[in-house]
C-alpha positions as CSV (number, residue, x, y, z in Angstrom):
1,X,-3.0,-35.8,104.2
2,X,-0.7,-39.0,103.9
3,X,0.5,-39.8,107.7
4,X,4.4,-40.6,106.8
5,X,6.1,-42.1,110.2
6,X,9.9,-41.5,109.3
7,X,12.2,-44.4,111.5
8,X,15.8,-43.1,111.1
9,X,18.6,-42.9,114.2
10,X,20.3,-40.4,112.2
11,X,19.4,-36.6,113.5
12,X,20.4,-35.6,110.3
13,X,18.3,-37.8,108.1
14,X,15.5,-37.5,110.3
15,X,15.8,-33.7,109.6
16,X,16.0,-33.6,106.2
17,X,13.2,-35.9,105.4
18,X,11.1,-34.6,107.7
19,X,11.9,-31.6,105.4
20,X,11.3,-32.7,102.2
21,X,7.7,-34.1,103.5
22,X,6.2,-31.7,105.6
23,X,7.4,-28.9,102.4
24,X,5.2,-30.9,99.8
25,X,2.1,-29.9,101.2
26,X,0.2,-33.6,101.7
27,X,1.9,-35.0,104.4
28,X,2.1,-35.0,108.1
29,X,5.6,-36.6,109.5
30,X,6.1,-38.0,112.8
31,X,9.5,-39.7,113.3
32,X,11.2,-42.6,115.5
33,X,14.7,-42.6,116.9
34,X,14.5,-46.5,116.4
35,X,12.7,-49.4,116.2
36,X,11.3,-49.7,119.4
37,X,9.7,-45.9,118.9
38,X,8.7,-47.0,115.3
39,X,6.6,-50.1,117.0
40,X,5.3,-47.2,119.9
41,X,4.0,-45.0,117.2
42,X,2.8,-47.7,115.0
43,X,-0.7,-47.8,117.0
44,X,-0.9,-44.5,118.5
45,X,0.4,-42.5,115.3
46,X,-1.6,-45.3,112.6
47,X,1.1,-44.5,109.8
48,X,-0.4,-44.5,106.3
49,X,3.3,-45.2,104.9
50,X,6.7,-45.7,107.0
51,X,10.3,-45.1,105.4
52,X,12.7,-46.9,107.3
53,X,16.2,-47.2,107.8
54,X,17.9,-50.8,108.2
55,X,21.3,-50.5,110.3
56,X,19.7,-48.7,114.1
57,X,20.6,-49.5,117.9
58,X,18.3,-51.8,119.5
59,X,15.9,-52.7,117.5
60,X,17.1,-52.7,113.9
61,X,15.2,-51.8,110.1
62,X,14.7,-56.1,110.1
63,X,13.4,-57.1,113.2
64,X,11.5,-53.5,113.4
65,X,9.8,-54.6,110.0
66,X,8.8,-57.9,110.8
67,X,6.9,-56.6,114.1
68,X,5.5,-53.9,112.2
69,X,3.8,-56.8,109.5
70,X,2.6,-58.6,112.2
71,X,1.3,-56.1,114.3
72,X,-0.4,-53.8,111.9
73,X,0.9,-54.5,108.0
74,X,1.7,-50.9,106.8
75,X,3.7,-49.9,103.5
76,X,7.1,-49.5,103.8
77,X,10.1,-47.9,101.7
78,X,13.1,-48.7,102.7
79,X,16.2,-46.7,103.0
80,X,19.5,-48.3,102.4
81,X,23.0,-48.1,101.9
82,X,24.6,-48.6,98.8
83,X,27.0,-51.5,100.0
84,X,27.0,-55.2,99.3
85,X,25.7,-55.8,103.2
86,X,23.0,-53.1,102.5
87,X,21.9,-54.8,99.1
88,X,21.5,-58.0,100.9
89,X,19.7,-56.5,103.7
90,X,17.3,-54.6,101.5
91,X,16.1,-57.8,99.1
92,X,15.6,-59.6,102.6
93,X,13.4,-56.5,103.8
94,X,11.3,-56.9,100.8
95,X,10.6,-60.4,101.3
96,X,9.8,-59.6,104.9
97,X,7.3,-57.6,103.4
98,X,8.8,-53.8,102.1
99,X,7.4,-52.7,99.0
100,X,10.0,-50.5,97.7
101,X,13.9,-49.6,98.1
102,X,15.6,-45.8,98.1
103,X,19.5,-45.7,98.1
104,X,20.9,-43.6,100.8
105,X,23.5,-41.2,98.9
106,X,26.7,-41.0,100.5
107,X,29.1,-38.1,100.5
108,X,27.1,-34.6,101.1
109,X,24.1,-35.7,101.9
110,X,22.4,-32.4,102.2
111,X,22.9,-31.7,98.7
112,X,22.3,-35.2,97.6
113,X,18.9,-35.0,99.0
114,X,17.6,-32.6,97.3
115,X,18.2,-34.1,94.3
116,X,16.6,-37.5,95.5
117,X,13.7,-35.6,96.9
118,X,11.1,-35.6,93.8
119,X,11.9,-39.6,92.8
120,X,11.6,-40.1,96.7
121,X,8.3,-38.2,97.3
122,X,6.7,-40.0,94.5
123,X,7.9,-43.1,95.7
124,X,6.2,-42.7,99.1
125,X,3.3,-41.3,97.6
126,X,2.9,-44.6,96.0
127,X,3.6,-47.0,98.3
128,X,1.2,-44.8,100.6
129,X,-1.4,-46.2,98.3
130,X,-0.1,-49.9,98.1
131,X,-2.5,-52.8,98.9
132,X,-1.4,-55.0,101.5
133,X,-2.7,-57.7,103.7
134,X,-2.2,-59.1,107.2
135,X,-1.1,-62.1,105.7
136,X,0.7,-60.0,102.5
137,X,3.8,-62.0,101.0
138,X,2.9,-64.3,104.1
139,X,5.0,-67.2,102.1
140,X,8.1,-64.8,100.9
141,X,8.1,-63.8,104.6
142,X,8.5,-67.3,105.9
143,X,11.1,-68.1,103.3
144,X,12.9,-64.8,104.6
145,X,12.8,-66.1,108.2
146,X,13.9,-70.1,108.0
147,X,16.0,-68.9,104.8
148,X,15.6,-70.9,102.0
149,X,17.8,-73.8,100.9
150,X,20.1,-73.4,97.3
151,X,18.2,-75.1,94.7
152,X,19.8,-77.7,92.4
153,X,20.4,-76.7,89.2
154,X,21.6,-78.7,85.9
155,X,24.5,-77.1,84.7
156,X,24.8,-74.7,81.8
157,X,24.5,-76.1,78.5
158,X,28.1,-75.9,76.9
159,X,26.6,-74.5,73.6
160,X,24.1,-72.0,74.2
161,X,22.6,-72.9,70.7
162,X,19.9,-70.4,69.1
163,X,16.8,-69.8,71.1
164,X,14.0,-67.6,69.6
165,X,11.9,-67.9,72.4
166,X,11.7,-65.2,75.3
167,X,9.6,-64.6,78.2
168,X,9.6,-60.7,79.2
169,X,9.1,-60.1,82.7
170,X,8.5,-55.9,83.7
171,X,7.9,-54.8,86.9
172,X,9.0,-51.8,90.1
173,X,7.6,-51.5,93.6
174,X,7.2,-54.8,95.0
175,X,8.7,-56.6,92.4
176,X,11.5,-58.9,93.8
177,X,8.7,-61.0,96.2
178,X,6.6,-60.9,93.0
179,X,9.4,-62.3,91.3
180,X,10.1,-64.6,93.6
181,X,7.0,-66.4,93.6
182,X,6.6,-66.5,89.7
183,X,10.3,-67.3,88.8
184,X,9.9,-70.3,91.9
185,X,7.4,-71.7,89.9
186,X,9.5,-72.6,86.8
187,X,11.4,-75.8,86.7
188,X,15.2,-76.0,85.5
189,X,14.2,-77.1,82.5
190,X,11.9,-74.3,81.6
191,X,12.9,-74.1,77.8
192,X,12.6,-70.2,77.0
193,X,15.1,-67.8,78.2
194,X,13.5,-65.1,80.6
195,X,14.4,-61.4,80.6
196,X,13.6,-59.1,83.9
197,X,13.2,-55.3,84.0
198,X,12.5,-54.6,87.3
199,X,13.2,-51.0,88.4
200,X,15.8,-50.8,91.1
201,X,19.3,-49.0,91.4
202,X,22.7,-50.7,90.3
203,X,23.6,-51.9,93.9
204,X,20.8,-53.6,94.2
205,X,20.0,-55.9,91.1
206,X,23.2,-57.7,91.4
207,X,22.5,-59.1,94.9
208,X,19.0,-59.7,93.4
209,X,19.6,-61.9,91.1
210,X,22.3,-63.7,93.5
211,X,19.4,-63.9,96.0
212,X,16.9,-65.2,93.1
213,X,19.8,-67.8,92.1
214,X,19.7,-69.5,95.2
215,X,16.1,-70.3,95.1
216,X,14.9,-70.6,91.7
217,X,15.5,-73.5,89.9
218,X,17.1,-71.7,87.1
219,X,20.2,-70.2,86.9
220,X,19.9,-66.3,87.4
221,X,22.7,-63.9,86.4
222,X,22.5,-60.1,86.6
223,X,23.3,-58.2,82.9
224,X,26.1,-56.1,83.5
225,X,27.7,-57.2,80.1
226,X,26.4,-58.8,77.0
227,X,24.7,-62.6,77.6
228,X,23.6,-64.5,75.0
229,X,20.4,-66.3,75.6
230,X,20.2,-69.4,76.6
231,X,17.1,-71.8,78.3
232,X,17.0,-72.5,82.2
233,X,18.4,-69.1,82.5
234,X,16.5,-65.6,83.9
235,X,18.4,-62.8,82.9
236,X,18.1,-59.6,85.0
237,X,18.6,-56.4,84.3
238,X,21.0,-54.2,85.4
239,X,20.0,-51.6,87.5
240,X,20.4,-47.5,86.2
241,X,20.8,-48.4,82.7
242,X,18.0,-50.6,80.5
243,X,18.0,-53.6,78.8
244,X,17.7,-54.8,75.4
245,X,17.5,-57.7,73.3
246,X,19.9,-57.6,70.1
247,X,20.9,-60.1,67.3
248,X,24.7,-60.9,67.0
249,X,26.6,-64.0,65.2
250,X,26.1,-66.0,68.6
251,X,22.4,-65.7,68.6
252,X,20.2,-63.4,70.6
253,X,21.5,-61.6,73.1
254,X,20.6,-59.5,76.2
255,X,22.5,-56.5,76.6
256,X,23.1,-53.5,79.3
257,X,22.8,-50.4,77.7
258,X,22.8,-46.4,78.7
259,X,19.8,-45.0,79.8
260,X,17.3,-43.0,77.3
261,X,15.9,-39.6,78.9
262,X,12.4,-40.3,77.1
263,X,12.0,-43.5,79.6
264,X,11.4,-42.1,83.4
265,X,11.8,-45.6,85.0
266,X,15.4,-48.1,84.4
267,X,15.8,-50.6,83.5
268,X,13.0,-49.8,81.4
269,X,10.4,-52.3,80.5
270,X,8.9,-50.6,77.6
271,X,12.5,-50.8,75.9
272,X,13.1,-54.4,76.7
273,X,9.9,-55.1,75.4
274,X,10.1,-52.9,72.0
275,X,14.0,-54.6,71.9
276,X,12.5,-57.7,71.6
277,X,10.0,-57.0,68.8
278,X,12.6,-55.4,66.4
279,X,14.3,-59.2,66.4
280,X,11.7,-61.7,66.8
281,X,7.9,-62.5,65.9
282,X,5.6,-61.6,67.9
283,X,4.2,-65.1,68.6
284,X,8.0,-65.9,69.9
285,X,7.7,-63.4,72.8
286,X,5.7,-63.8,75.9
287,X,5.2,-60.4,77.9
288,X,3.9,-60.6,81.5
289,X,3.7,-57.2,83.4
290,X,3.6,-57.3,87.5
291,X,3.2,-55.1,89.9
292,X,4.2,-51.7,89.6
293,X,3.7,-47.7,89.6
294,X,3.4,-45.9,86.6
295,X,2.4,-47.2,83.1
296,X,6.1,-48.1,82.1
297,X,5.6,-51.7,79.9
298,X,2.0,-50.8,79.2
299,X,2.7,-49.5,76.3
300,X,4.9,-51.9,74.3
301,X,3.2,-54.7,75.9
302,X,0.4,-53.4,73.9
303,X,2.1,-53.1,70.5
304,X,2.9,-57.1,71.7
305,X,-0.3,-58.0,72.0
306,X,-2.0,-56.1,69.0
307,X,0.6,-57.9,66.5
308,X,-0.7,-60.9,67.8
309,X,1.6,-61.8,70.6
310,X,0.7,-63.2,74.3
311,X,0.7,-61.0,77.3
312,X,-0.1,-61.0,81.2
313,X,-1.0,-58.5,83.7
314,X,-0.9,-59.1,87.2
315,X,-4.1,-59.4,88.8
316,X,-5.1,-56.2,91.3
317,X,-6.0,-58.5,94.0
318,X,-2.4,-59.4,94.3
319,X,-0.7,-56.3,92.6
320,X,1.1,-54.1,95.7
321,X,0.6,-51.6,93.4
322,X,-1.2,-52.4,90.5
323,X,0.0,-48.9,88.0
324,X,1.8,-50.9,85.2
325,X,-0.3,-53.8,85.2
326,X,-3.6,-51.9,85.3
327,X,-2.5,-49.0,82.2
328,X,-2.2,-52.5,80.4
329,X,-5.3,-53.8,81.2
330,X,-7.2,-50.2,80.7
331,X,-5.4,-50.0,77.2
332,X,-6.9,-53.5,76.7
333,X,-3.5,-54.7,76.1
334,X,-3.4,-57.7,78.3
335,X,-4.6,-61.5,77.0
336,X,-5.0,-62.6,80.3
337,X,-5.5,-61.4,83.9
338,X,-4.1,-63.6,86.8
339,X,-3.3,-63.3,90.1
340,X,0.6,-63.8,91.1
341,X,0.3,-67.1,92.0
342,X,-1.1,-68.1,88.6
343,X,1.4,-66.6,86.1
344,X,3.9,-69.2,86.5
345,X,1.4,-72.3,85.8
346,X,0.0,-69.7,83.2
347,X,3.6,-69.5,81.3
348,X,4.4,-73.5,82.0
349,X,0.8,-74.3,79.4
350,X,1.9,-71.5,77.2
351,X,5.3,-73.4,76.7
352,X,3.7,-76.9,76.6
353,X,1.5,-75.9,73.9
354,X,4.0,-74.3,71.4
């Protein structure tokens, strides 16, 4: 049985999710009023997996997290608003150390519940399972803390120009610290365009790349329209729909589009990736798949790498959850193997050399 430790100061949430747990069979749910509880129970309960809420008296979701990584590092899901402030607050959580967002649905909750509960069981389920350290994303944590200063950043180029170069980055739970950390690595002038699938809802990857524009060297836009591709740029993808490279008069260009049924996961990696291969070679493409549940990437990343392309796959030693990276290594689809903190030298060499 997966312990579950549910921190909420909303009876009615509290309810309901003690609910939906306790009636799939494999956990046992205690829950906390608040974040002073959540720290009580934290030894005497010994959580497998916490969800937690961000906006409680006292205590609240961020200080109550930041105790619960220092005390006794435990995965945790958070559950958040869809608002701007909620957004903001959630990215910060993950740095602090969360490995995975769920939004809150507004209006009748009840009803909206039930509809969340399978994604949301098999969410927890997974981060149950995630790897993490007393000292995990010790260096995102700190940054989260002191804050970190705006980078400097050239500006645009005027003429975005044609650039047949693209890295393609795929990853889901605890992807925006991994992110952070391979993204921080690249200098301004990084010379190929970079293109993010990284599973999280709408509300949340705008604020993500806003967050990842501040401290990357590069300049980071979310895709909510089309973007033609341009170096010194990371290009994320827009949350509930997926993204895909196309070919217009302009050059090559990322672009939001609806969702397919056939891909589980959004934006979906596996798209991007086979996108990318319908328009370039595949020695002009660079896939690197990070951490992750599922298998989603694993599979085009492999069709990459068997016509001759490059690709990565995040180390398990650093992977909070190492699904997508691991179906890529186990399908023997992965060039290289490397820890997070190695990808970004990893992709500065590749560029140097070509």
């Amino acid at each position: 049985m997966i312990r579950l430790l549910v921190v909420d100061d909303s009876p009615l949430m509290r309810r309901l999710l003690t609910g939906i747990f306790t009636g799939s069979g494999d956990f046992t749910v205690e829950v906390a009023r608040n974040g002073e509880e959540a720290l009580d129970a934290l030894s005497r309960f010994a959580p497998d997996v916490i969800t937690l809420d961000i906006h409680m008296p006292g205590m609240d979701g961020l200080a109550c997290l930041d105790q619960i990584m220092l005390r006794r590092p435990t995965p945790i899901v958070m559950i958040s608003a869809l608002t701007a402030q909620g957004a903001d607050e959630t990215l910060e959580a993950m740095a602090l150390g969360a490995v995975d967002v769920v939004a809150k649905p507004g209006g009748a909750i009840s009803l909206a519940m039930e509809d969340l509960a399978p994604a949301l069981i098999a969410k927890v389920r997974q981060a149950a399972g995630a790897r993490l350290s007393r000292t995990h994303r010790l260096t995102e944590r700190i940054r989260a803390q002191v804050g970190a200063a705006p980078r400097q950043k050239p500006p645009a180029p005027a003429d975005p120009g044609v650039y047949d170069r693209v890295v393609l980055i795929g990853c889901s739970t605890g992807g925006p610290p991994a992110l952070e950390a391979v993204l921080g690595d690249l200098p301004a002038d990084f010379p190929w365009p970079v293109v993010v699938a990284q599973h999280m809802p709408a509300a949340f990857t705008g604020a993500m790349a806003q967050r990842l524009d501040r401290i990357c060297a590069q300049h980071v836009v979310e895709v909510a329209r089309s973007a033609v591709l341009r170096p010194g740029t990371v290009y994320i993808g827009r949350g509930d729909a997926d993204v895909v490279l196309t070919r217009r008069a302009a050059g090559l260009v990322a672009a939001a589009v609806p969702v397919r049924p056939e891909c589980p996961w959004h934006p979906s990696v596996d798209r991007l990736v086979t996108s990318a291969l319908g328009h370039l070679a595949p020695g002009e493409l660079v896939g690197v798949l990070m951490t992750g549940m599922g298998s989603d990437g694993a599979a085009a990343m492999g069709d990459l790498h068997a016509s001759g392309g490059h690709t990565i796959a995040e180390a398990q030693d650093s992977a909070v959850v190492w699904g997508m990276p691991g179906s890529l290594v186990a399908a023997g689809g992965a060039s290289v193997v490397l820890p997070l903190d190695g990808i970004g030298r990893h992709l500065l060499s590749l560029v140097a050399a070509r």
